[in-house]
C-alpha positions as CSV (number, residue, x, y, z in Angstrom):
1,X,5.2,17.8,-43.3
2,X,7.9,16.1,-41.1
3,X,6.4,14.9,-37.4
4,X,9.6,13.2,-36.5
5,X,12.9,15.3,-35.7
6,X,15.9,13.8,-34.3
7,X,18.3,16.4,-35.1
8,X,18.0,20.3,-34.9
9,X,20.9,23.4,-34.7
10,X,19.2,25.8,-32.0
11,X,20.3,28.9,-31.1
12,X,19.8,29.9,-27.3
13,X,21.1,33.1,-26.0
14,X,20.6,34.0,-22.2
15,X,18.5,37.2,-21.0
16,X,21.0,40.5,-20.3
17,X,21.1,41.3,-17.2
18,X,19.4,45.2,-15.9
19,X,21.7,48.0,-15.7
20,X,22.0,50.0,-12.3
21,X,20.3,52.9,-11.3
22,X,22.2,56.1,-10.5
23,X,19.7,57.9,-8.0
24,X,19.7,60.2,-5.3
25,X,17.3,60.6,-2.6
26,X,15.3,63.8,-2.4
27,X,13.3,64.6,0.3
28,X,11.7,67.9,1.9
29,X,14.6,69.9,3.8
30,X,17.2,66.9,2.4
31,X,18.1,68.2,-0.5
32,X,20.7,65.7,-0.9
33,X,19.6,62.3,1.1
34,X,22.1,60.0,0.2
35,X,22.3,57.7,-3.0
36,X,19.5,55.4,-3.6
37,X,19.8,53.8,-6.9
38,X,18.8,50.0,-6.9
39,X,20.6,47.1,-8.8
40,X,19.5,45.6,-11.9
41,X,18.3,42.0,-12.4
42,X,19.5,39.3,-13.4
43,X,18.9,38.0,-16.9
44,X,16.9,34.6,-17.2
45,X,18.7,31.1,-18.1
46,X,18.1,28.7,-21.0
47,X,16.9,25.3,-19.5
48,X,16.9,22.3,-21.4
49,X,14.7,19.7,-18.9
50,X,13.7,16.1,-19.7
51,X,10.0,16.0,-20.1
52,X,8.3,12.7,-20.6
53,X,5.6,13.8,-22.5
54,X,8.1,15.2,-25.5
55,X,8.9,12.8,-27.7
56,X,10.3,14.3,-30.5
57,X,12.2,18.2,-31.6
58,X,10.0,19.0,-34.1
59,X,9.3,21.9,-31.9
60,X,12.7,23.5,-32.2
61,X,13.1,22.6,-35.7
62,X,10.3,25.0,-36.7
63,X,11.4,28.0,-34.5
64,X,15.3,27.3,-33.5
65,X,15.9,30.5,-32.2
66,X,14.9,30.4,-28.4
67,X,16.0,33.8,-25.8
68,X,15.3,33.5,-22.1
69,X,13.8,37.3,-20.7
70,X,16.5,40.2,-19.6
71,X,16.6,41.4,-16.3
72,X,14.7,44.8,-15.3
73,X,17.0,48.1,-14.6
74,X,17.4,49.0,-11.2
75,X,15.0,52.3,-10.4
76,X,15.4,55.0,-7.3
77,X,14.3,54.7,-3.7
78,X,16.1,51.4,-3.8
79,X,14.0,49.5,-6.3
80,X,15.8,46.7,-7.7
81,X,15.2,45.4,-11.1
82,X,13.6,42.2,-11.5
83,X,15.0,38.8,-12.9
84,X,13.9,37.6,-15.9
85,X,12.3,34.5,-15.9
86,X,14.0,30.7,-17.4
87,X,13.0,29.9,-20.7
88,X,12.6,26.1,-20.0
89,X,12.7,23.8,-23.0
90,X,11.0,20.0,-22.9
91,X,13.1,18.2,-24.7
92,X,12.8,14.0,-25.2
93,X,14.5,11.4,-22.9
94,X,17.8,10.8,-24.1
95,X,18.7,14.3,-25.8
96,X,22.8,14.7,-25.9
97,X,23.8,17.9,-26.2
98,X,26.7,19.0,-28.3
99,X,28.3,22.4,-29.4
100,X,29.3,23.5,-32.3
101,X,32.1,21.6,-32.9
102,X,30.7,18.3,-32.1
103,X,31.6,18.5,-28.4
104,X,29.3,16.5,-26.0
105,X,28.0,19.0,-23.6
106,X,25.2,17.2,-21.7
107,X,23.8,13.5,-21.8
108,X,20.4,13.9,-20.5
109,X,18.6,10.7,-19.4
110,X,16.3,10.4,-16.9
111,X,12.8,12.6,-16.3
112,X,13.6,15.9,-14.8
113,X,17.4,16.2,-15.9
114,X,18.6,19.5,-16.9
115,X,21.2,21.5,-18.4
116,X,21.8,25.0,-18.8
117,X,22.0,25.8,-22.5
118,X,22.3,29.7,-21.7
119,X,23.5,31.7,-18.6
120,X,21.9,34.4,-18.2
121,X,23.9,38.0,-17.7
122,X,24.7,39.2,-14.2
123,X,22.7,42.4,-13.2
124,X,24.7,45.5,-12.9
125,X,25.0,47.1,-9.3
126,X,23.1,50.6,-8.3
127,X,24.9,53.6,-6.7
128,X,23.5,52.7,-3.4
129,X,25.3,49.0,-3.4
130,X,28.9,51.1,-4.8
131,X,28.5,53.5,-1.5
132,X,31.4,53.2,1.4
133,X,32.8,55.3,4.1
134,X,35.0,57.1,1.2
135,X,32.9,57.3,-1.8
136,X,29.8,58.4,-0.1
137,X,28.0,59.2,-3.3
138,X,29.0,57.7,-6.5
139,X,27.6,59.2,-9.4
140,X,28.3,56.2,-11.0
141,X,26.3,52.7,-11.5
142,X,27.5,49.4,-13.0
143,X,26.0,48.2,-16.2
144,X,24.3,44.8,-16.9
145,X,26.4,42.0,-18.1
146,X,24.8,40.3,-21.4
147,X,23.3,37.2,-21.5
148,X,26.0,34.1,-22.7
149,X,24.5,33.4,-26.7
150,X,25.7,30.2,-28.4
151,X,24.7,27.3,-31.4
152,X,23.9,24.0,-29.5
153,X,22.8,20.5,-31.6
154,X,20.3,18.6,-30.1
155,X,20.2,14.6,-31.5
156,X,17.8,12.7,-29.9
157,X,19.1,8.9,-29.2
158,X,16.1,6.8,-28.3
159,X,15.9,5.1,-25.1
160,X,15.2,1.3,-25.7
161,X,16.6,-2.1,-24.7
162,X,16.5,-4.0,-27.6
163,X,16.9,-2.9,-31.3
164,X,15.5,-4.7,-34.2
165,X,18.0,-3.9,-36.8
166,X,18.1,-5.7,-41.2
167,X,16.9,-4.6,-43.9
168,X,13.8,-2.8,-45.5
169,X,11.2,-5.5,-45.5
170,X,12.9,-7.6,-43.1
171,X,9.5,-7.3,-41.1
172,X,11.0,-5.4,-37.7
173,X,7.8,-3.2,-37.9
174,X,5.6,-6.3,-38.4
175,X,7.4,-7.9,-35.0
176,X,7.1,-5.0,-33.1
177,X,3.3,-4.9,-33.9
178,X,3.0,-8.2,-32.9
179,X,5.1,-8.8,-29.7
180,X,3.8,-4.7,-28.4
181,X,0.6,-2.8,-28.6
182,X,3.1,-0.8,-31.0
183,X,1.2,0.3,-34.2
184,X,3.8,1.6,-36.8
185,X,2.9,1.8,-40.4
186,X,3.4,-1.6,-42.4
187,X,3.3,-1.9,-45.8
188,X,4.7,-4.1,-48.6
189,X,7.4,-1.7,-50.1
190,X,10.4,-1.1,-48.7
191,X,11.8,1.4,-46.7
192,X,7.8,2.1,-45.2
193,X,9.3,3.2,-41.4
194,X,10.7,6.5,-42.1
195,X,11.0,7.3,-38.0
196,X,11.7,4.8,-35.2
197,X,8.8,3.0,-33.3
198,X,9.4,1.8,-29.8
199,X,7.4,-0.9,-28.5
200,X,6.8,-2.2,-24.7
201,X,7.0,-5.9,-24.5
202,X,6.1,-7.7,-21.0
203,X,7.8,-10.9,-21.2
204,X,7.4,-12.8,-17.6
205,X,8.7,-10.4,-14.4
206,X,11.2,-8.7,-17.2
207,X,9.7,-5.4,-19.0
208,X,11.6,-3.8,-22.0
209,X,11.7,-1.5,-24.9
210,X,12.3,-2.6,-28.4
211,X,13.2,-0.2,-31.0
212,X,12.5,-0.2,-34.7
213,X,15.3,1.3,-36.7
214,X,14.5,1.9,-40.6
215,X,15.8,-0.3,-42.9
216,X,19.7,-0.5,-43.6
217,X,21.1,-0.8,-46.7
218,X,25.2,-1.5,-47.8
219,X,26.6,2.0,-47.1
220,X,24.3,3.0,-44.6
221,X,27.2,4.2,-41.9
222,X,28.3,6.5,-45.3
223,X,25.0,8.3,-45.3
224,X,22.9,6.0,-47.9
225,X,19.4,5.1,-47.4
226,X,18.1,6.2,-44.2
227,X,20.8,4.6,-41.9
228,X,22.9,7.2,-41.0
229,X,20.4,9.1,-40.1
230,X,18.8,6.7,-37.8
231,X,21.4,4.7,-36.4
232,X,22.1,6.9,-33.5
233,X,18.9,5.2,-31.8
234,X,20.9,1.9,-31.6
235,X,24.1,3.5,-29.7
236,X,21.6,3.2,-25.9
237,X,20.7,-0.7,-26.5
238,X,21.8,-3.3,-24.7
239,X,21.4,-5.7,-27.3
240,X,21.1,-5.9,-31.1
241,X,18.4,-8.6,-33.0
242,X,19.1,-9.3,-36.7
243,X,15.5,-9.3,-38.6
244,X,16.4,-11.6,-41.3
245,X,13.9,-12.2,-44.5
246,X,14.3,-15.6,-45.7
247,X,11.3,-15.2,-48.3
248,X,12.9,-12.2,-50.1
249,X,12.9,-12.6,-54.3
250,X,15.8,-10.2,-54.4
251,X,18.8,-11.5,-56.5
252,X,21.8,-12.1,-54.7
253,X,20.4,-11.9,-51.3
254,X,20.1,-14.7,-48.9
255,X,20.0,-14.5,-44.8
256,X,23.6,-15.4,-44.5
257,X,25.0,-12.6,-46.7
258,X,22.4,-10.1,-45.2
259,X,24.0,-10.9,-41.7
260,X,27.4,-10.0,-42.9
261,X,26.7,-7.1,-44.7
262,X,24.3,-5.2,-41.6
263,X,26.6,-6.8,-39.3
264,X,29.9,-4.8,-41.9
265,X,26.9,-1.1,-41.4
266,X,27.1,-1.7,-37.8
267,X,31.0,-2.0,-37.5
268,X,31.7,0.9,-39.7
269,X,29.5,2.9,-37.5
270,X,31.2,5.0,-34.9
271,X,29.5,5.0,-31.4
272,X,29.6,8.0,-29.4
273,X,32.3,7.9,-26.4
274,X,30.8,10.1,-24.8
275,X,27.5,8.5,-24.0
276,X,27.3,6.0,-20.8
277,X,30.3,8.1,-19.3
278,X,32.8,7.0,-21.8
279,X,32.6,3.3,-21.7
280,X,29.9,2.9,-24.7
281,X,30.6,-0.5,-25.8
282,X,30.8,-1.2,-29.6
283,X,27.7,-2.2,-31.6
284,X,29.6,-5.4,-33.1
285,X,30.7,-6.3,-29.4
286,X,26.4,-6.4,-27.4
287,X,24.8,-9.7,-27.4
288,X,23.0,-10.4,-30.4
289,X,20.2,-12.2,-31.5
290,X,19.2,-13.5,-34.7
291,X,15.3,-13.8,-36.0
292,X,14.7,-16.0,-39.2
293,X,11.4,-14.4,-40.3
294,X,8.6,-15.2,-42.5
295,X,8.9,-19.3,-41.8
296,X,5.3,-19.6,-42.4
297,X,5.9,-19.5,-46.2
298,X,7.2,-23.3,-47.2
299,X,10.0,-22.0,-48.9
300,X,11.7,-19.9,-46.7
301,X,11.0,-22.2,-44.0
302,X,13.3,-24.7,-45.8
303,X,16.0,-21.6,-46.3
304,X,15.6,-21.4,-42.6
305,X,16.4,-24.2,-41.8
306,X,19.3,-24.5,-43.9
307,X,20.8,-21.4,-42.4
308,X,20.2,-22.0,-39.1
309,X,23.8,-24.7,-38.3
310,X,25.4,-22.0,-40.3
311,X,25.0,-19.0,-37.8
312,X,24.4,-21.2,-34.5
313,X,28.1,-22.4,-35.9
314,X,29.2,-18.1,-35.6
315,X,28.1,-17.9,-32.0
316,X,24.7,-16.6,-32.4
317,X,21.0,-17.8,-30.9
318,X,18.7,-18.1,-34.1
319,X,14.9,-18.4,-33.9
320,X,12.9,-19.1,-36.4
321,X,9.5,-16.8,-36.3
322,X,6.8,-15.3,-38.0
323,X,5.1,-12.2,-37.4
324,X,2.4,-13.4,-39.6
325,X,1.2,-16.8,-37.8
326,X,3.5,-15.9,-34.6
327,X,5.0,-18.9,-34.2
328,X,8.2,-18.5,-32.0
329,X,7.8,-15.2,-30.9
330,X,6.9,-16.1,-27.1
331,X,10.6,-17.9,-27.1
332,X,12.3,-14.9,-28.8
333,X,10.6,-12.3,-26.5
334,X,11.8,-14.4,-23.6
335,X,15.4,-14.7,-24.8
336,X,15.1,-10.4,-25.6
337,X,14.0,-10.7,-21.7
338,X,17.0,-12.5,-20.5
339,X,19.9,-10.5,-22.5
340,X,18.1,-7.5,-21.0
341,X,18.2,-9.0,-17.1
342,X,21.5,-9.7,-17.9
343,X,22.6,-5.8,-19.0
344,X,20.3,-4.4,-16.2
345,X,22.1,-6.5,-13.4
346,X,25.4,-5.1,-15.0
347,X,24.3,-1.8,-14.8
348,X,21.1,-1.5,-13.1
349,X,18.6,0.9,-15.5
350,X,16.9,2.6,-12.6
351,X,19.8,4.8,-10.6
352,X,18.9,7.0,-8.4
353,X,19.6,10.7,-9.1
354,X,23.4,11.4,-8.3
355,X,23.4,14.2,-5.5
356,X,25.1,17.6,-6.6
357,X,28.0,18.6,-4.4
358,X,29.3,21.9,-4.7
359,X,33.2,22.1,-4.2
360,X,34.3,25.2,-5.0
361,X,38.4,25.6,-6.3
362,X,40.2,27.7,-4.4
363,X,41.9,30.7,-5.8
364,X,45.1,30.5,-7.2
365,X,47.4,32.8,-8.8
366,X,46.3,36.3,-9.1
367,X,43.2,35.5,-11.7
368,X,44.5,37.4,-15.1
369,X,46.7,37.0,-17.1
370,X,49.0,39.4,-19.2
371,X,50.6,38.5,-22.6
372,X,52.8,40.9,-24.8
373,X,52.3,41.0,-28.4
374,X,52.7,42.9,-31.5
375,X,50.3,45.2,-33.6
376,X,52.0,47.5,-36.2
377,X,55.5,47.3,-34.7
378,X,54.2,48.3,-31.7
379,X,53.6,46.3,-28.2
380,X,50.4,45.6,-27.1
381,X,49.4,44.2,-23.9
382,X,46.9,41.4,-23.8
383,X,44.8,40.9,-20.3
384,X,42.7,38.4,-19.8
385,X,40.9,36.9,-17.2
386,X,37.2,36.5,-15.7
387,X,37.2,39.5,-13.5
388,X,38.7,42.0,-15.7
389,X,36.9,41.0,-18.5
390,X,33.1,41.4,-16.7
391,X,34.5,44.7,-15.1
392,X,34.8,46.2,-18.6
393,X,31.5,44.8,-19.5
394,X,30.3,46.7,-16.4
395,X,32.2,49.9,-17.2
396,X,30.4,52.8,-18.9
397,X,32.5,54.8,-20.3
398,X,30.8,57.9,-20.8
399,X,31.0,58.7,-17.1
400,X,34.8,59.7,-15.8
401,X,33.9,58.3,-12.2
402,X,32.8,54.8,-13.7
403,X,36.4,54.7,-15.3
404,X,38.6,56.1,-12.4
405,X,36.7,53.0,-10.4
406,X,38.0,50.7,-13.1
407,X,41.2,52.1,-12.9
408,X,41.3,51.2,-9.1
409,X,39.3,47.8,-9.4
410,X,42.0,46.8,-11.9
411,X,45.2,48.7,-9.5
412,X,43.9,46.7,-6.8
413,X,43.9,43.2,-8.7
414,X,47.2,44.0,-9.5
415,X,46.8,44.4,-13.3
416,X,49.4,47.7,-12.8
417,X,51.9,45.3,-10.6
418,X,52.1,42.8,-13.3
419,X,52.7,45.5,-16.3
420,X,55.3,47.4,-14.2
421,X,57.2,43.4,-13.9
422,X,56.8,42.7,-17.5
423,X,58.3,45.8,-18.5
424,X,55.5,48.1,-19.8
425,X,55.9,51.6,-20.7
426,X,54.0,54.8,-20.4
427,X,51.8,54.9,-23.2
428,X,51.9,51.4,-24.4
429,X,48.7,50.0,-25.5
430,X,46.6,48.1,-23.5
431,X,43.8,45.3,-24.7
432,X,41.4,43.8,-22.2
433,X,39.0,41.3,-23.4
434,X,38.8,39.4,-26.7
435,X,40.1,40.3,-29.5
436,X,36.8,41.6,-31.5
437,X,35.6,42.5,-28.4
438,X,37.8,44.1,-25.8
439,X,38.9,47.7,-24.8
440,X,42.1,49.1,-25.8
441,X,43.4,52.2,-23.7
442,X,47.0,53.7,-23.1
443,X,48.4,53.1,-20.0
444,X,49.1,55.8,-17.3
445,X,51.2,54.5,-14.8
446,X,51.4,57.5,-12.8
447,X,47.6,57.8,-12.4
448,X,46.9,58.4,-8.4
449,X,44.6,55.5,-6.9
450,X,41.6,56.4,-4.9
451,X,39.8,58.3,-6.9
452,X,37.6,58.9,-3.4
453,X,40.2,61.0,-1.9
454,X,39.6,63.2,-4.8
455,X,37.3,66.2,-4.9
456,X,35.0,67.4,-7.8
457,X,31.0,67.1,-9.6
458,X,29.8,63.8,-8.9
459,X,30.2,61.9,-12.7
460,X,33.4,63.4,-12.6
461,X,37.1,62.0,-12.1
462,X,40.0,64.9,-11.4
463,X,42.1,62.3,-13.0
464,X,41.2,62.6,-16.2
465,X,40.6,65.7,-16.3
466,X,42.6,67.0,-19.7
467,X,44.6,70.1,-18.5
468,X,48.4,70.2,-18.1
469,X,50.0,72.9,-15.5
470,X,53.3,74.1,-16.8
471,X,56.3,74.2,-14.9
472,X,58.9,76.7,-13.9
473,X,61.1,75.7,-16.9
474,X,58.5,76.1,-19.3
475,X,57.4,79.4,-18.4
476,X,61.3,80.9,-18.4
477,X,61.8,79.8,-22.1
478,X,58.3,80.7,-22.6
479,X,59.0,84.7,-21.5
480,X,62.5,84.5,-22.9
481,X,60.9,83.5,-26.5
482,X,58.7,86.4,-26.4
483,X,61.3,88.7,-25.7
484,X,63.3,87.5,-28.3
485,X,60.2,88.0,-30.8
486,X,59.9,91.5,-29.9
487,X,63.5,92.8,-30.3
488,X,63.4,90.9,-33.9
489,X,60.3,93.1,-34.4
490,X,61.6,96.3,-33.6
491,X,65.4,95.6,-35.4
492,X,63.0,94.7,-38.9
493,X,61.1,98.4,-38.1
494,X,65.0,100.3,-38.0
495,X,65.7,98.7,-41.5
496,X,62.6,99.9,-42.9
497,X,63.5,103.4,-41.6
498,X,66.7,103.6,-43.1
499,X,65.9,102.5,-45.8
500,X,63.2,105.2,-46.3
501,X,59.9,103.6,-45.8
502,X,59.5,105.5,-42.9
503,X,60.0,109.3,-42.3
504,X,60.4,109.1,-38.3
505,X,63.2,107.1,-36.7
506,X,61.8,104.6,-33.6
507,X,63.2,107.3,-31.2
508,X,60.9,109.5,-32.3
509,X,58.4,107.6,-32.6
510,X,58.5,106.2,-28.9
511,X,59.1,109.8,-27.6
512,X,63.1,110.0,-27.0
513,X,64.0,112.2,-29.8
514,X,64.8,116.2,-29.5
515,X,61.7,118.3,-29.9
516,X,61.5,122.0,-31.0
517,X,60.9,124.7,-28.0
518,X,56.9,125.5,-26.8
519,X,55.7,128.3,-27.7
520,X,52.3,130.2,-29.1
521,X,50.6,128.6,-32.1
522,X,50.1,130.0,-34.8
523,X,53.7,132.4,-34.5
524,X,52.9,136.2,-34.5
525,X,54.8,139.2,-36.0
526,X,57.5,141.5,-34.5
527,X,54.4,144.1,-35.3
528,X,51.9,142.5,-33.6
C-alpha cells in the first residue's frame, strides 16, 4: 500500500445554501400578523489550509470526493437557517493548486495559507426580508443558491533548499543519512527511494533542507523511471548538487557522461511559471554543485581525481566525498550553506504574511449582457450576467408571485431596455443562464411592472393569469356568425320540405300559417 502521494484529482463541491421560509404570523385575535418567514443559510466553504503536521495526500487519494455542509432552511417566527460549517482540508506545505485544465489556481507556502477550493451557495431570502411598504405580504420566498462544485489537482512540490539529484545508486540517500538525522531506506539496488526524503542539516549559523529526489534515468523528463514523477520537488530549490558514482561497474558510464546526461533530464524539464510569482528560474540556470562520491574505494578515488580539472574546467565546484568514511562532507555541507545564504539574502525565505486589502471594482456598464443568436431559424436571446443568473437560481417557478418579482427584478436592471434596443419582438425566445442550464421563456413586452400595485391570493400574480377579454370587434363578428349559421339552418329545413321529407311547411310549423275555424270536438249531427 502506497504512504506517499504527491498527486491526487479531488473533487470539492461547496454546501447549498437553505431555501427561505414562506410564513405568516398567527396569533390569538391576529389572524393575519404579518409575514414572518426567516432566511435560509448559507452553505459551508471548501478550505484547503497549510498544516505542518501533513506531509503527504494520501488522505485525499483514498477518499477524493470531499463536500462542505448545506445551509439550514429558514423556519417561521423569524428563525433563520443556520450556516453550514467549512470543510477544512490539511494539506502539506507547498501544495499548488490547479484546475482542470492545468491552470494554477493557488501556490500555497507558508503554515496557515488558504484557499478556497469551494464557495459555498448563498442562502435564499424569507418572506419577511422580501416585505416593503407595497408588497406587505409576499407569498413568495427566495430559494437557496447551490454550492459552486468543481475537479481541482493537488501536486505537492517539496519545500527544500538544496536537491540532491544523479542517478539510482549515486548514494544521495546515503548523504542525506549522513550529513541529517534523515533515515530513508538504503539499500544496494537501484532505484531503492521510491518517495523523496528531506533532511535538516545545521551547517555553522546557516540551517537548510536537502531533498532526496529518486534516481534519474535518460528520459526521465519523458516519463521513464521514476523522474517525471518526482521532479516537481526540485522546481522550489535554490540550488541543485550532482551525486556522481565514480565506483559504478556499469558499462558505458563514467561521472563525466552522467553529468551531461542528468544535466540533458533537467533541461528538458519544464518548470512551472507560475510558482515564485512567475519568475521561477530554470533548473539548468541555479548554482550547482558537484559531489564525487564513493572516493573511499582506491579506484574510484583515482576516477575522481581524473574528473575533477574536467568539470572545475565547466564552471562547477567539485568535492570529492564519501558517505561511507565521511570524508569531505563538512566542506560540502558548508558550501550547500553558502549557495543557500546567498538565495535567502536574494529573496529572504521568511516573509511576513502579505496583508489582504479589499478593493472593490466599481460598477460599470449595466452588469448583463444580451447576445442574439439562432436556434431552428429562429432568434434567440442569450442573457448573461451575475445577477440574472443567481435571480433564476433563486426563482421558483411554481409560484406566480416568485416569477412576476423576477419579471420586475429583471425590468428594473434593464434586461427589457436592452431587448427593446436590440430589436426583440413579442414572443421571441429568451435564454438566461448557461446553455445546459438556463431558463428559456417568451418574452412579453407589454407585461405591467409592479406586480404590488396588483390585487389577488397571495402566491398569485394577475399577470399571468391565462384569460383573454374579447373586444368589441370580436364580439360583432362573433353575433354576426351566429346569425349567419342560423338562416343557413333554416334555408337547408325549406329544401327538405319541398322536396317532401316533410309534410308541414316552416310557417306552419313556427305558427304563421292559416288554421281551420274553433269549434266543438268531436262535430255533432244536424239531428243532435
Amino acid at each position: 500500500m502506497a504512504s506517499f502521494v504527491d498527486r491526487v484529482v479531488l473533487h470539492v463541491s461547496g454546501g447549498n445554501g437553505g431555501h427561505g421560509c414562506v410564513s405568516v404570523r398567527r396569533e390569538k385575535f391576529k389572524p393575519l400578523g404579518g409575514p414572518d418567514g426567516g432566511n435560509g443559510g448559507d452553505g459551508g466553504d471548501v478550505v484547503l489550509r497549510v498544516d505542518g503536521q501533513t506531509t503527504t495526500l494520501l488522505n485525499y487519494h483514498h477518499a477524493p470526493h470531499r463536500a462542505a455542509q448545506n445551509g439550514g432552511p429558514g423556519k417561521g417566527d423569524l428563525r433563520h437557517g443556520h450556516r453550514g460549517e467549512d470543510l477544512v482540508l490539511s494539506v502539506p506545505d507547498g501544495t499548488v493548486v490547479k484546475d482542470s485544465e492545468g491552470n494554477v489556481l493557488a501556490d500555497l507556502v507558508g503554515e496557515g495559507a488558504e484557499f478556497v477550493a469551494a464557495a459555498g451557495g448563498q442562502g435564499g431570502l424569507g418572506n419577511a426580508a422580501l416585505a416593503s411598504v407595497k408588497r406587505k405580504a409576499p407569498g413568495f420566498a427566495l430559494l437557496g443558491i447551490p454550492g459552486s462544485s468543481r475537479d481541482i489537482v493537488l501536486e505537492l512540490k517539496s519545500i527544500a533548499d538544496v536537491a540532491l539529484v544523479g542517478y539510482p545508486s549515486a548514494g544521495k540517500s546515503s548523504l542525506v543519512a549522513a550529513v541529517s538525522a534523515a533515515r530513508p531506506k538504503i539499500a544496494d539496488y537501484p532505484f531503492t527511494t521510491l518517495v523523496p526524503n528531506l533532511g535538516v542539516v545545521q551547517a555553522g549559523d546557516v540551517r537548510y533542507t536537502v531533498a532526496d529526489v529518486p534516481g534519474l534515468i535518460p528520459g526521465a523528463s519523458e516519463g521513464r523511471g521514476l523522474g517525471l514523477e518526482f521532479l516537481r520537488h526540485v522546481e522550489r530549490c535554490a540550488a541543485l548538487v550532482h551525486v556522481l558514482d565514480c565506483a559504478t561497474l556499469e558499462p558505458g558510464r563514467d561521472p563525466v557522461t552522467d553529468l551531461e546526461t542528468i544535466e540533458a533530464e533537467l533541461a528538458a524539464y519544464a518548470v512551472d511559471d507560475a510558482l515564485d510569482g512567475g519568475g521561477a528560474v530554470p533548473l539548468t540556470e541555479r548554482p550547482r554543485l558537484v559531489a564525487l562520491n564513493k572516493v573511499d574505494v582506491p579506484e574510484a578515488r583515482e576516477l575522481a581525481e581524473f574528473v575533477r580539472p574536467e568539470l572545475e574546467s565547466r564552471g562547477y565546484r567539485v568535492f570529492e566525498i564519501s558517505t561511507a568514511s565521511h570524508e569531505g562532507l563538512r566542506a560540502l555541507t558548508f558550501a550547500m550553506a553558502e549557495v543557500v545564504a546567498e538565495a535567502r539574502a536574494v529573496r529572504p525565505a521568511t516573509q511576513e504574511a502579505p496583508r489582504v486589502v479589499l478593493r472593490p471594482k466599481g460598477v460599470r456598464g449595466p452588469g448583463f449582457t444580451i447576445a442574439r443568436e439562432e436556434r431552428n431559424l429562429e432568434p434567440l436571446w442569450h442573457v448573461r450576467g451575475d445577477k440574472p443568473e443567481r435571480w433564476i437560481q433563486q426563482t421558483d417557478f411554481n409560484n406566480e408571485e416568485a416569477v412576476g418579482y423576477l419579471a420586475d427584478r429583471l425590468a428594473k436592471l434593464g434586461v427589457e431596455d436592452e431587448l427593446f434596443r436590440q430589436g426583440a419582438r413579442p414572443g421571441d425566445a429568451v435564454l438566461i443562464g448557461p446553455e445546459d442550464n438556463g431558463v428559456v421563456f417568451d418574452w412579453e413586452p407589454t407585461m405591467v411592472g409592479g406586480a404590488e400595485l396588483l390585487g389577488g391570493p397571495r402566491g398569485t400574480d394577475l399577470r399571468l393569469a391565462e384569460f383573454d377579454r374579447p373586444t368589441r370587434e370580436q364580439k360583432r363578428r362573433e353575433h354576426q356568425e351566429r346569425k349567419d349559421a342560423k338562416a343557413a339552418a333554416r334555408a337547408e329545413l325549406e329544401e327538405e320540405r319541398l322536396a317532401g321529407v316533410w309534410t308541414e311547411s316552416v310557417q306552419a310549423r313556427r305558427g304563421t300559417a292559416p288554421q281551420a275555424p274553433a269549434g266543438p270536438w268531436p262535430p255533432t249531427s244536424p239531428s243532435g
